[in-house]
LOTOR-360105 format. One line per field, with one value per residue (C-alpha): x, y, z; residue number from 1. Coordinates in nm, 2 decimals. Example, Ala and Ser with C-alpha at 12.3 -4.5 7.8 and 13.67 -1.06 7.14 Angstrom:
BEGIN
u	[1.23, 1.37]
v	[-0.45, -0.11]
w	[0.78, 0.71]
pos	[1, 2]
//
This chain:
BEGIN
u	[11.10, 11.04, 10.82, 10.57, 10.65, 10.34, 10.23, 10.33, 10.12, 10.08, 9.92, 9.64, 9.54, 9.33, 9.44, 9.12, 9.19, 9.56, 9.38, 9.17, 9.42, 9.60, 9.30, 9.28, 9.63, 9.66, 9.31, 9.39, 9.74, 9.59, 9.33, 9.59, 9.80, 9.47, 9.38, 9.74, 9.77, 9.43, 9.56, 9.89, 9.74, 9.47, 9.76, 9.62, 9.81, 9.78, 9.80, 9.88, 9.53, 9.36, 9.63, 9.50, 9.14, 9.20, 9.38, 9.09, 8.86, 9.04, 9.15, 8.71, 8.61, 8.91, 8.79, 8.37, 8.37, 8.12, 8.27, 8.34, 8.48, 8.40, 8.44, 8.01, 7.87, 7.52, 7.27, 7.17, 6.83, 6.54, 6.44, 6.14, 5.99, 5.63, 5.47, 5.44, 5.69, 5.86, 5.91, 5.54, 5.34, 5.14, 5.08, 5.28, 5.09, 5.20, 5.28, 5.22, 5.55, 5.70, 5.45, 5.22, 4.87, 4.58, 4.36, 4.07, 3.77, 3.52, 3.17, 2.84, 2.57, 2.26, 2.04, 2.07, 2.01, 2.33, 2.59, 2.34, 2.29, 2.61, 2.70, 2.51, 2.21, 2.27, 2.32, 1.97, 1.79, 1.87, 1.84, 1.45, 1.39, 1.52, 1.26, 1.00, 1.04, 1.00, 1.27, 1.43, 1.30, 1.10, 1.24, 1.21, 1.05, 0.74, 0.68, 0.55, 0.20, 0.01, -0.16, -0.53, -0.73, -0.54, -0.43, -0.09, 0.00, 0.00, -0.18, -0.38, -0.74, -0.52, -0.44, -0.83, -0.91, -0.69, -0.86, -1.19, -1.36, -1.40, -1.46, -1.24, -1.46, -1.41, -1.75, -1.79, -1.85, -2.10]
v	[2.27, 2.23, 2.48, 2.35, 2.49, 2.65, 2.50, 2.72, 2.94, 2.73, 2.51, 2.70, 2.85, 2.62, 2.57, 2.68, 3.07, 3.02, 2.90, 3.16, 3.41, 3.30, 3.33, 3.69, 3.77, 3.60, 3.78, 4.13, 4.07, 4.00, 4.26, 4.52, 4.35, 4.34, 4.72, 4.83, 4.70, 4.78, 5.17, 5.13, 5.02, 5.29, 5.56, 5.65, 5.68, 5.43, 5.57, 5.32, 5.45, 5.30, 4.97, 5.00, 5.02, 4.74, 4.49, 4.55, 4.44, 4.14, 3.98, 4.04, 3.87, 3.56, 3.50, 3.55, 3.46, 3.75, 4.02, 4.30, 4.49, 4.74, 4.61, 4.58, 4.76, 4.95, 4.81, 5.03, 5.24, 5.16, 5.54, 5.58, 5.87, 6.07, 6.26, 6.55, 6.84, 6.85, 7.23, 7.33, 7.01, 7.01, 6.73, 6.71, 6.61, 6.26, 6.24, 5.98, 5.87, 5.60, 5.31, 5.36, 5.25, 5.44, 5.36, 5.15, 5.35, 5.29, 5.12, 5.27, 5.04, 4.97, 5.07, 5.46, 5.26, 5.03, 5.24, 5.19, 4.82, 4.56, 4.34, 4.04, 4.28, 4.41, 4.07, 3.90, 4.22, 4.18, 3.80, 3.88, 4.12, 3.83, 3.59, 3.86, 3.96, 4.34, 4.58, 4.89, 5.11, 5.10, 5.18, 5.52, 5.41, 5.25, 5.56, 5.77, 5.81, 5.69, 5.95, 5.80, 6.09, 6.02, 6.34, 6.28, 6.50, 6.32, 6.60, 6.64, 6.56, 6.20, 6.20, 6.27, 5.97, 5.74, 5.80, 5.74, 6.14, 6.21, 5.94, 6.04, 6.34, 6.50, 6.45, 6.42, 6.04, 6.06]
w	[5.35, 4.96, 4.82, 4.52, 4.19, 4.05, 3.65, 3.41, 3.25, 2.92, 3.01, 3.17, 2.83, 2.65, 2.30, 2.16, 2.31, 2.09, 1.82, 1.77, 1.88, 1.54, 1.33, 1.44, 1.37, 1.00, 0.97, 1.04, 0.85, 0.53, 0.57, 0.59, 0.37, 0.08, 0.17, 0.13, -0.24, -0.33, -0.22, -0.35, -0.72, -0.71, -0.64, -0.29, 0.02, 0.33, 0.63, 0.98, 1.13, 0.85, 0.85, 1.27, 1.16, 0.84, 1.14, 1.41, 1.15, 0.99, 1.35, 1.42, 1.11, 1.16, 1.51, 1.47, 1.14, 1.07, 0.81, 0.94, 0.66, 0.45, 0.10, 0.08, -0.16, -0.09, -0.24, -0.55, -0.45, -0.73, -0.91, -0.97, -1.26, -1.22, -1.45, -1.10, -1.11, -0.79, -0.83, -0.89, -0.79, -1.13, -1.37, -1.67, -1.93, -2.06, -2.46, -2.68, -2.89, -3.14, -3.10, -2.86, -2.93, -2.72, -2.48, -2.55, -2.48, -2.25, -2.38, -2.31, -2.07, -2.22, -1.88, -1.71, -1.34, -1.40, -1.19, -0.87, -0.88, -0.80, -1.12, -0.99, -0.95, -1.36, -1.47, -1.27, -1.43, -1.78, -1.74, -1.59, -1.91, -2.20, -1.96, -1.94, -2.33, -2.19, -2.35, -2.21, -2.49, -2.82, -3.16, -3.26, -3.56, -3.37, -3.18, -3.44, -3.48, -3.73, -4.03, -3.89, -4.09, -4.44, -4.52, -4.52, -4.20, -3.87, -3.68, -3.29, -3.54, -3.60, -3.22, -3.12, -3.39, -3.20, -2.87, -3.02, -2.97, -3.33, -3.66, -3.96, -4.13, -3.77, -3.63, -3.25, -3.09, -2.87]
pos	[1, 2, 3, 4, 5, 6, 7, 8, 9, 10, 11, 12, 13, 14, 15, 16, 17, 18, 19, 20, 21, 22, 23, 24, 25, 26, 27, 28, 29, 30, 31, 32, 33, 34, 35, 36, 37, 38, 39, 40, 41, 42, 43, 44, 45, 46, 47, 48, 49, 50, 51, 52, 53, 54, 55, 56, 57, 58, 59, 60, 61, 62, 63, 64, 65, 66, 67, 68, 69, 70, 71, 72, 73, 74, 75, 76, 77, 78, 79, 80, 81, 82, 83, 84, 85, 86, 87, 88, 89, 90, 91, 92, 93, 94, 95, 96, 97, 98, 99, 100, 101, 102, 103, 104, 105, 106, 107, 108, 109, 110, 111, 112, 113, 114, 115, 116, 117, 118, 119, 120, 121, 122, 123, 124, 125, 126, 127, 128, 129, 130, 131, 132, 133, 134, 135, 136, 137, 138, 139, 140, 141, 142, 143, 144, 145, 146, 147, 148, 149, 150, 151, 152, 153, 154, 155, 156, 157, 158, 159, 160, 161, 162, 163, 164, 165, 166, 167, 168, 169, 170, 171, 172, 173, 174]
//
């Protein structure tokens, strides 16, 4: 009796498995042979673990795609400066040099009560005191009193003339 001949094992494998089979080989050759001049121009010696290790990593990146070697560069960490000393923790003090201007200075507020009242608050208030024609304080000049007895002195006998107890010779109102 015949016996069947079995298909050969060629066929079986799809040509995609052979086609990326390929990509891996050329891939991992031309890693190792890339890492073996870059060594061999910077003086260094190439060992086969590395040429192993260069291979593994080319045939990965021909047949993923994905790189898988290790010609990235880090990415360069941004520094940063204080004005802290890292051995004692205190401030250093910053100095002013070449063109620096300084810092504008803070203005004064025109009412004491401002830092307890929101800006809306500030703002309806001084609108309500322009409306009201009230101000927050009197000239110094208008606060003095007035020399009532004409002596030239203001004195308490000018004060006591103001409130109406004595007339200008100092006698008593009754």
């Amino acid at each position: 009796m015949p016996t069947t001949i079995n298909k050969s094992p060629l066929t079986v494998i799809p040509p995609q498995l052979i086609t990326m089979g390929v990509k891996g080989l050329v891939g991992g050759f031309g890693e190792v042979l890339r890492d073996r001049k870059e060594a061999k121009d910077a003086g260094e010696k190439y060992s086969f673990k590395e040429g192993l290790g260069d291979f593994g990593r080319g045939a990965a990146t021909g047949v993923t795609g994905i790189d898988f070697t290790d010609q990235r560069e880090a990415e360069e960490q941004p520094t940063y400066k204080t004005n802290i000393d890292p051995m004692t923790g205190q401030e250093i003090p910053l100095m002013m040099t070449g063109n620096m201007k300084p810092l504008k200075m803070l203005t004064g507020v025109s009412s004491p009560m401002t830092y307890k009242m929101s800006a809306a608050q500030y703002k309806s208030a001084l609108k309500m005191s322009e409306i009201s024609g009230a101000s927050s304080l009197p000239n110094r000049s208008s606060l003095q009193m007035a020399d009532l007895s004409g002596d030239g002195k203001t004195t308490f006998k000018d004060v006591l003339i103001g409130r109406g107890a004595i007339d200008k010779e100092g006698n008593k109102i009754n």
